[in-house]
Biopython code that builds the backbone (N, CA, C, O; Angstrom):
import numpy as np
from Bio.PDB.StructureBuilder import StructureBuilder

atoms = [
    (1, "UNK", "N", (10.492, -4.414, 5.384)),
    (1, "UNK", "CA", (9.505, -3.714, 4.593)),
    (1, "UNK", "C", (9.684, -2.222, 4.825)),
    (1, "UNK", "O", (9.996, -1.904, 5.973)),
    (2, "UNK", "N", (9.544, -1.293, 3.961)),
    (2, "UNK", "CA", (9.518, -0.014, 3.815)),
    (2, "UNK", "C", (8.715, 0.713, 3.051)),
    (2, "UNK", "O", (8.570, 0.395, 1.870)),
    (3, "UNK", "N", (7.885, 2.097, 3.731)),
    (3, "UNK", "CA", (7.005, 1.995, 2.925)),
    (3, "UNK", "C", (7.512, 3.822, 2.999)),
    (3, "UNK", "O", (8.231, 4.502, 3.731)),
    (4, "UNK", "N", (6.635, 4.059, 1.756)),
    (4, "UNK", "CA", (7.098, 5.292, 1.271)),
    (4, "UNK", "C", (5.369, 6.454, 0.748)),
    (4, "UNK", "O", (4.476, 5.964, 0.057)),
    (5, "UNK", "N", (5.327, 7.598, 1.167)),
    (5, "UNK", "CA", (4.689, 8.508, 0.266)),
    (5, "UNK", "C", (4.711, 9.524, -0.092)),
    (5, "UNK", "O", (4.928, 10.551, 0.552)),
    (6, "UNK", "N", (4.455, 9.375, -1.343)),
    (6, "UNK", "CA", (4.718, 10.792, -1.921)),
    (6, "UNK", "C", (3.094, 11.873, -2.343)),
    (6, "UNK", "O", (2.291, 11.857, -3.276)),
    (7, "UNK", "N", (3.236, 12.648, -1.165)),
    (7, "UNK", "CA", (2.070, 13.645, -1.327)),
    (7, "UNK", "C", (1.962, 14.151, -1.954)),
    (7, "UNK", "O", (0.778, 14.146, -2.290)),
    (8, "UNK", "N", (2.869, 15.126, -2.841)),
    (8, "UNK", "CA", (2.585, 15.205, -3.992)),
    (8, "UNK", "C", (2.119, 14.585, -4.841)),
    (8, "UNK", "O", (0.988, 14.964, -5.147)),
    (9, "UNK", "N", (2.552, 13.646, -5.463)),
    (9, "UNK", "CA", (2.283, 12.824, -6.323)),
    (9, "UNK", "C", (0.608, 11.982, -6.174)),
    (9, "UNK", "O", (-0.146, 11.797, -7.130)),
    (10, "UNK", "N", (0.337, 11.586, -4.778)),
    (10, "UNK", "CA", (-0.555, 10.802, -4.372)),
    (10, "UNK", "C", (-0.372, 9.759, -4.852)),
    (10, "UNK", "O", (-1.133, 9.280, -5.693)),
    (11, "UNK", "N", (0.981, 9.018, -4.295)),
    (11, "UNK", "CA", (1.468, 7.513, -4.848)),
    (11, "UNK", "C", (2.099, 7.049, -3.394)),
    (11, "UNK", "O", (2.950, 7.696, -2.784)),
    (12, "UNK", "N", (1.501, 5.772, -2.948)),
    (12, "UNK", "CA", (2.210, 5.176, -1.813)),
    (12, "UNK", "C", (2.897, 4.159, -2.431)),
    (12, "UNK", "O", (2.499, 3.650, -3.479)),
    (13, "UNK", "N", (4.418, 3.655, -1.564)),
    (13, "UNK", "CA", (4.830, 2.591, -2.218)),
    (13, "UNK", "C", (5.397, 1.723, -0.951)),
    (13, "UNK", "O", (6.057, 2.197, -0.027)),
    (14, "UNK", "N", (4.993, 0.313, -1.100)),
    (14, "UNK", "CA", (5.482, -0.398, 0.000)),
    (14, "UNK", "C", (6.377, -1.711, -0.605)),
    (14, "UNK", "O", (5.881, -2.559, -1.346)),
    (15, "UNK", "N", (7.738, -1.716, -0.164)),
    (15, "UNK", "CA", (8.768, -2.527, -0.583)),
    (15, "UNK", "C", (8.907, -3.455, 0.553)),
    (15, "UNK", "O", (8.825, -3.286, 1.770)),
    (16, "UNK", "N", (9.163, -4.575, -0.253)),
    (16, "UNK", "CA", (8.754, -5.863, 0.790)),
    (16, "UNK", "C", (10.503, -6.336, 0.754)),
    (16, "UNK", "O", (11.131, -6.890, 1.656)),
    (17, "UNK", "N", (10.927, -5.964, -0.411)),
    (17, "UNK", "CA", (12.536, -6.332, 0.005)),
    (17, "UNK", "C", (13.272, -5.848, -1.065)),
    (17, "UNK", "O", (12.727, -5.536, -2.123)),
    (18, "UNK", "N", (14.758, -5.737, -0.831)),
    (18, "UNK", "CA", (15.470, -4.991, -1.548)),
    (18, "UNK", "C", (16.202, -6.108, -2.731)),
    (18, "UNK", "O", (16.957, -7.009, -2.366)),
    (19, "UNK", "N", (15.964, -5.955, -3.663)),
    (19, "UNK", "CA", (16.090, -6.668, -5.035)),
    (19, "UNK", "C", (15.985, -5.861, -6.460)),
    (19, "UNK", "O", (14.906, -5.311, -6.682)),
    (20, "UNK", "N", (16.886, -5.765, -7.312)),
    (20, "UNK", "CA", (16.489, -5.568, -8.394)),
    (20, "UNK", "C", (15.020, -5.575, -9.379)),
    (20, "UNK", "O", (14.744, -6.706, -9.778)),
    (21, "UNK", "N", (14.242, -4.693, -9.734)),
    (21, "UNK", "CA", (13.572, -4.939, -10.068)),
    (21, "UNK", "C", (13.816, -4.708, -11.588)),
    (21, "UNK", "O", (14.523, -3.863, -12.136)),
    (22, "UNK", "N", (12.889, -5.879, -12.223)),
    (22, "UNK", "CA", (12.988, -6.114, -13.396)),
    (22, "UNK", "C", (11.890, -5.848, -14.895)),
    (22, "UNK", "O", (11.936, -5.663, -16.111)),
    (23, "UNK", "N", (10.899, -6.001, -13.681)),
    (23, "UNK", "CA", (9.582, -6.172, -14.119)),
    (23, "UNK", "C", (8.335, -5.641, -13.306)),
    (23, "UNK", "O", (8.324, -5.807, -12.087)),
    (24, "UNK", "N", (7.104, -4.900, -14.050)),
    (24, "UNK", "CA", (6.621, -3.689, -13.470)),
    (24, "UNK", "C", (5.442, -4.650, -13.869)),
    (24, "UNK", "O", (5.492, -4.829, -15.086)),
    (25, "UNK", "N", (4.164, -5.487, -13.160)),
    (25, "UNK", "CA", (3.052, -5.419, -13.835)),
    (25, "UNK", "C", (1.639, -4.851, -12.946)),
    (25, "UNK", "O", (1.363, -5.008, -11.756)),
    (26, "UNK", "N", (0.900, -4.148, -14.017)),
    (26, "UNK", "CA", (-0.189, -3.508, -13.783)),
    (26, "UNK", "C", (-1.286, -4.751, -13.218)),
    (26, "UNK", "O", (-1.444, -5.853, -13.743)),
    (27, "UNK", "N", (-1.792, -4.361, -12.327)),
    (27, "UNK", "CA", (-2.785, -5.248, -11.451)),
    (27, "UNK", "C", (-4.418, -4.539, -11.341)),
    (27, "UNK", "O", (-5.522, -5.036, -11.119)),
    (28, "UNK", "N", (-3.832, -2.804, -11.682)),
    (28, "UNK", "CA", (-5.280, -2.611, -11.880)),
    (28, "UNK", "C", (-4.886, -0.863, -12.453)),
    (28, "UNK", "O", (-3.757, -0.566, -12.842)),
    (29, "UNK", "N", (-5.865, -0.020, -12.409)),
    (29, "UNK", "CA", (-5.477, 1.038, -12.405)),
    (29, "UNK", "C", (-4.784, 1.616, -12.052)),
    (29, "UNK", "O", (-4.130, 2.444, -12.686)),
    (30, "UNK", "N", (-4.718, 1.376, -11.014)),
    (30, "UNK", "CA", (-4.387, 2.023, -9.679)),
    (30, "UNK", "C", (-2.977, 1.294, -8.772)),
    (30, "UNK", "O", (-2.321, 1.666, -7.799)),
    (31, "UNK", "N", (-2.944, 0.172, -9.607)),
    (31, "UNK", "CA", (-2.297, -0.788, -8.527)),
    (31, "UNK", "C", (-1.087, -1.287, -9.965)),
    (31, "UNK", "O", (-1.340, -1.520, -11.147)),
    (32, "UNK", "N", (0.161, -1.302, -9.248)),
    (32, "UNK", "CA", (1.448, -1.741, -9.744)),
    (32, "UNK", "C", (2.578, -2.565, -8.916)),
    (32, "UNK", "O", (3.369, -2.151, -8.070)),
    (33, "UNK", "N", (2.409, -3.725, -9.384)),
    (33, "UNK", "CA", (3.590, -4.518, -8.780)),
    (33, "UNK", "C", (4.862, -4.465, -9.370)),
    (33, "UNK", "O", (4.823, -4.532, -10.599)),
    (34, "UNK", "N", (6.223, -4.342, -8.762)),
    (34, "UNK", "CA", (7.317, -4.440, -9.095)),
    (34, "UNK", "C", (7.808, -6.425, -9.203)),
    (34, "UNK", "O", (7.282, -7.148, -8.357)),
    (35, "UNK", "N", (8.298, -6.759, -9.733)),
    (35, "UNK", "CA", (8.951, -8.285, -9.401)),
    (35, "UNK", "C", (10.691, -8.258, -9.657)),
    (35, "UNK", "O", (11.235, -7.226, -10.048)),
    (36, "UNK", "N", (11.257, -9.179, -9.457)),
    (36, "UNK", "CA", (12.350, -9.064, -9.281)),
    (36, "UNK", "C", (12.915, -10.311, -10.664)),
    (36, "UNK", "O", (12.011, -10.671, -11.420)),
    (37, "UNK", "N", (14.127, -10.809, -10.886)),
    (37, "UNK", "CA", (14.444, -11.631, -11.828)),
    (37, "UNK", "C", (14.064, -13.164, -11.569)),
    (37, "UNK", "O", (14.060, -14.012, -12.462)),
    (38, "UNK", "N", (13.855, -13.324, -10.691)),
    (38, "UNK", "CA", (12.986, -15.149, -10.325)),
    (38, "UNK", "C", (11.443, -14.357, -10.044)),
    (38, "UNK", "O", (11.187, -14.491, -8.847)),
    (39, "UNK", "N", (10.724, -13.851, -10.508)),
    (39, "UNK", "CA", (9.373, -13.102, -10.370)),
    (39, "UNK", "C", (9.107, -13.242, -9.309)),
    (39, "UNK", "O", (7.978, -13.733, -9.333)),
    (40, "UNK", "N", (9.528, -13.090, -7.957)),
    (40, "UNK", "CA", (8.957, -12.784, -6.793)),
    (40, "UNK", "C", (8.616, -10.953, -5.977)),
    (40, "UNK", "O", (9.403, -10.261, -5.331)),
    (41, "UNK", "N", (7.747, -10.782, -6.208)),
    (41, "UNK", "CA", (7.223, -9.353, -5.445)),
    (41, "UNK", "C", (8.200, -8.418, -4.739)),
    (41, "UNK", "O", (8.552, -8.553, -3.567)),
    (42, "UNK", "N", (8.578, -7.512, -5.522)),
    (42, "UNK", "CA", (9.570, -6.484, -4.599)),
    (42, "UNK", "C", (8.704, -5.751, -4.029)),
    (42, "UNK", "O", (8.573, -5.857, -2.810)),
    (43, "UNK", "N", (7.811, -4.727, -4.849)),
    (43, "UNK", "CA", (7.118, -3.827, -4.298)),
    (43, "UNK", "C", (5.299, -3.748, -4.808)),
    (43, "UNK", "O", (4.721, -4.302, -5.743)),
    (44, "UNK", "N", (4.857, -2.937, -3.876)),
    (44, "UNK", "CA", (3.415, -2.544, -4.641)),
    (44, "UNK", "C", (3.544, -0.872, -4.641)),
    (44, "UNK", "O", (3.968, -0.142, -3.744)),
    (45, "UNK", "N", (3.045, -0.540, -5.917)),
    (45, "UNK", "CA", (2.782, 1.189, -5.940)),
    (45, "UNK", "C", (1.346, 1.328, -6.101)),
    (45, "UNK", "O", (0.732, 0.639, -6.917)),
    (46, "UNK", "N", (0.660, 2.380, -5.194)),
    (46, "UNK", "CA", (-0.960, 2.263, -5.627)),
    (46, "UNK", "C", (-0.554, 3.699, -5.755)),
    (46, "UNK", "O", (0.378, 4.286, -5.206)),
    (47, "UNK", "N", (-1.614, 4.218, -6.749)),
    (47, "UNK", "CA", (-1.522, 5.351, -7.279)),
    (47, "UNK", "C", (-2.779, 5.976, -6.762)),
    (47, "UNK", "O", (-3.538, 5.098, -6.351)),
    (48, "UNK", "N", (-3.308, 7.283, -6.626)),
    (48, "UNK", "CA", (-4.504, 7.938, -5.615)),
    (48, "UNK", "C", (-4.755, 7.433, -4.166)),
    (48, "UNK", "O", (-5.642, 7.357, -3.316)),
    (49, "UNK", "N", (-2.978, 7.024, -4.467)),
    (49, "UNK", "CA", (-3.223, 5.895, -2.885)),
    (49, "UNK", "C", (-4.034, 6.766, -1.710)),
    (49, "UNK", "O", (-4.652, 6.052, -0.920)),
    (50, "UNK", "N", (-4.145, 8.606, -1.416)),
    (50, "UNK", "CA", (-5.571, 8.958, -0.774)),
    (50, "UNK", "C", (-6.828, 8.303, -0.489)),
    (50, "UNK", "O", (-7.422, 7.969, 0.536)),
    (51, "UNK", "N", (-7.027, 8.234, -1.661)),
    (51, "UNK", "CA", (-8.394, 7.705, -1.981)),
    (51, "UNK", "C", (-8.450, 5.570, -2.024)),
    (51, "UNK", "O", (-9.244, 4.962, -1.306)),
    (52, "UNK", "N", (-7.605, 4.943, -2.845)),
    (52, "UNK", "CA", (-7.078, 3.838, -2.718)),
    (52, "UNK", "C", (-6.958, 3.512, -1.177)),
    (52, "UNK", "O", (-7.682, 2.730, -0.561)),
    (53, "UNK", "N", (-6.080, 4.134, -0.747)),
    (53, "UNK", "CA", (-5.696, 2.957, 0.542)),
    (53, "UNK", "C", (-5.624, 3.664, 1.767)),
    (53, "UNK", "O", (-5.933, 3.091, 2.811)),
    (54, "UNK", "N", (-5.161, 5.139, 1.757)),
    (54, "UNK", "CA", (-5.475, 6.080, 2.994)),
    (54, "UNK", "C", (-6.309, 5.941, 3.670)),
    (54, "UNK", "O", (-6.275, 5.426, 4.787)),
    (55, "UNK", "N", (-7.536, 6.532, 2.906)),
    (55, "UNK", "CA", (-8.710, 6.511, 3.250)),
    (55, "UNK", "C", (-9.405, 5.395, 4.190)),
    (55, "UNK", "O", (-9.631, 5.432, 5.400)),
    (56, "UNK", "N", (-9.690, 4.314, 3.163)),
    (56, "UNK", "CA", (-10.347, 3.446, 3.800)),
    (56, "UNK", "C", (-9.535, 2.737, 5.160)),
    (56, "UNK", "O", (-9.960, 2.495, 6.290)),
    (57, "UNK", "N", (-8.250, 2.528, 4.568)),
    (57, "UNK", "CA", (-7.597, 1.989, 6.466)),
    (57, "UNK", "C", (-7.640, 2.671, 7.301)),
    (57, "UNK", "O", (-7.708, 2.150, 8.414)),
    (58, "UNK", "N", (-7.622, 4.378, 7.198)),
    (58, "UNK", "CA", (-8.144, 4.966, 8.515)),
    (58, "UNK", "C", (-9.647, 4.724, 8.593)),
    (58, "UNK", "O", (-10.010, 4.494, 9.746)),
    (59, "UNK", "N", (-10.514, 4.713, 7.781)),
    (59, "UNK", "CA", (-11.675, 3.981, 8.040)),
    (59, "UNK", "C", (-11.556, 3.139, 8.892)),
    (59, "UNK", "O", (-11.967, 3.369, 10.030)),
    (60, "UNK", "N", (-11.113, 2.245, 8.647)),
    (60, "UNK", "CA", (-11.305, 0.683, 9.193)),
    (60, "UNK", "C", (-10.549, 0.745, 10.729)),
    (60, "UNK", "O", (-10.874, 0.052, 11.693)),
    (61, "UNK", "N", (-9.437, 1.778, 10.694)),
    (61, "UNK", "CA", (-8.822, 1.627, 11.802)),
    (61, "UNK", "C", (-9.692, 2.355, 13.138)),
    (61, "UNK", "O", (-9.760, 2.140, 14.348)),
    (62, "UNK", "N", (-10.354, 3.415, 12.094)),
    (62, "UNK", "CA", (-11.057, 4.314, 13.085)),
    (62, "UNK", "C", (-12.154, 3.176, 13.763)),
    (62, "UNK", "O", (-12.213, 3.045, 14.986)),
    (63, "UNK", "N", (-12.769, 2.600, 13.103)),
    (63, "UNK", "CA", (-13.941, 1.557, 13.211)),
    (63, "UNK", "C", (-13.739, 0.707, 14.336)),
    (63, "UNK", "O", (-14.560, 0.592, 15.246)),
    (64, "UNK", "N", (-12.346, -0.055, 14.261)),
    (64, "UNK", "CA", (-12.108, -1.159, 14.687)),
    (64, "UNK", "C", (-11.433, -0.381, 16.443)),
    (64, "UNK", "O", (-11.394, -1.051, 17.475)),
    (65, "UNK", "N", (-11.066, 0.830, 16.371)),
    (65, "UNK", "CA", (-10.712, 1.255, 17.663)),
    (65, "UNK", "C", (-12.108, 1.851, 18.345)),
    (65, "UNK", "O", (-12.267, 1.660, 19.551)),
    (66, "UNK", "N", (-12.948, 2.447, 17.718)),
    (66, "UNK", "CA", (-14.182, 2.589, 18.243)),
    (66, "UNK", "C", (-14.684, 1.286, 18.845)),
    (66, "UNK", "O", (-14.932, 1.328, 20.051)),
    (67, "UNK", "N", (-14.885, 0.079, 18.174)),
    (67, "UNK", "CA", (-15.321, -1.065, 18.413)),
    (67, "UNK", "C", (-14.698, -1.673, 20.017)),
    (67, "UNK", "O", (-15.265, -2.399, 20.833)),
    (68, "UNK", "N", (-13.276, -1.026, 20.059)),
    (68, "UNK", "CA", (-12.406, -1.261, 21.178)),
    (68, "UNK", "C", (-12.957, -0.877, 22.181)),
    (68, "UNK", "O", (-13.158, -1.716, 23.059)),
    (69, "UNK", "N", (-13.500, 0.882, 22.452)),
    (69, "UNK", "CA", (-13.539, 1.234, 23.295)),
    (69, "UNK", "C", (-14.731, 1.229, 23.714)),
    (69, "UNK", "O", (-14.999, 1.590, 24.860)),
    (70, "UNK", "N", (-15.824, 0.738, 22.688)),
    (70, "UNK", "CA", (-17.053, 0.674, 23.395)),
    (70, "UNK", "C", (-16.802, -1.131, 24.154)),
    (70, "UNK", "O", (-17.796, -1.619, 24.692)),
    (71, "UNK", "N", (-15.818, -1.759, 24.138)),
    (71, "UNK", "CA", (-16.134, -3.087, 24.569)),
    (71, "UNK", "C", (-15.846, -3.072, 26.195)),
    (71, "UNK", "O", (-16.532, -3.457, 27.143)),
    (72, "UNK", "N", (-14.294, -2.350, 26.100)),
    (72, "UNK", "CA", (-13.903, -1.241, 27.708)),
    (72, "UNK", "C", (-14.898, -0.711, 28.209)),
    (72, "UNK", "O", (-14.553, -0.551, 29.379)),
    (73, "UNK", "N", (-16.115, -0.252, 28.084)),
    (73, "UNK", "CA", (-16.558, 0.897, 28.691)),
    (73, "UNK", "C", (-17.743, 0.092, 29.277)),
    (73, "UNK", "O", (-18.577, 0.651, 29.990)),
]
sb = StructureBuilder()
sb.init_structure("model")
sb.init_model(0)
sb.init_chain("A")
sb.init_seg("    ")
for serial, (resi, resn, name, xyz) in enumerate(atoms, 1):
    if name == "N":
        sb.init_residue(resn, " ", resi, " ")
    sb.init_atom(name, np.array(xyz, "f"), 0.0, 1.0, " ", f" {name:<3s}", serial, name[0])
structure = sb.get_structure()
């Protein structure tokens, strides 16, 4: 897996394997799957991925390590 971002753009992209892609389908606004020629998942592109997916996993990560250290203490 390889994952990629482009700050400019505010587009993350995470490739699950290296294959031809053939086929692009929209999953939401924001969200784009790549597939390959037997339709299995090459990649996902989320677009405002900031706001999309940044964000909230440092959320969650921040959360879940707080949760850590109050269990240590």
């Amino acid at each position: 897996m390889k994952v990629d971002y482009d700050r400019e753009s505010d587009i993350l992209y995470i490739k699950f394997k290296d294959s031809k892609i053939v086929n692009t389908r929209m999953l939401s606004e924001d969200l784009y799957a790549d597939l390959d020629v037997d339709g299995v998942f090459v990649g996902i592109e989320i677009w405002k991925a900031s706001q999309n997916a940044i964000q909230p996993l440092s959320r969650n990560i921040s959360q879940e390590l707080q949760k850590t250290l109050e269990q240590s203490a």
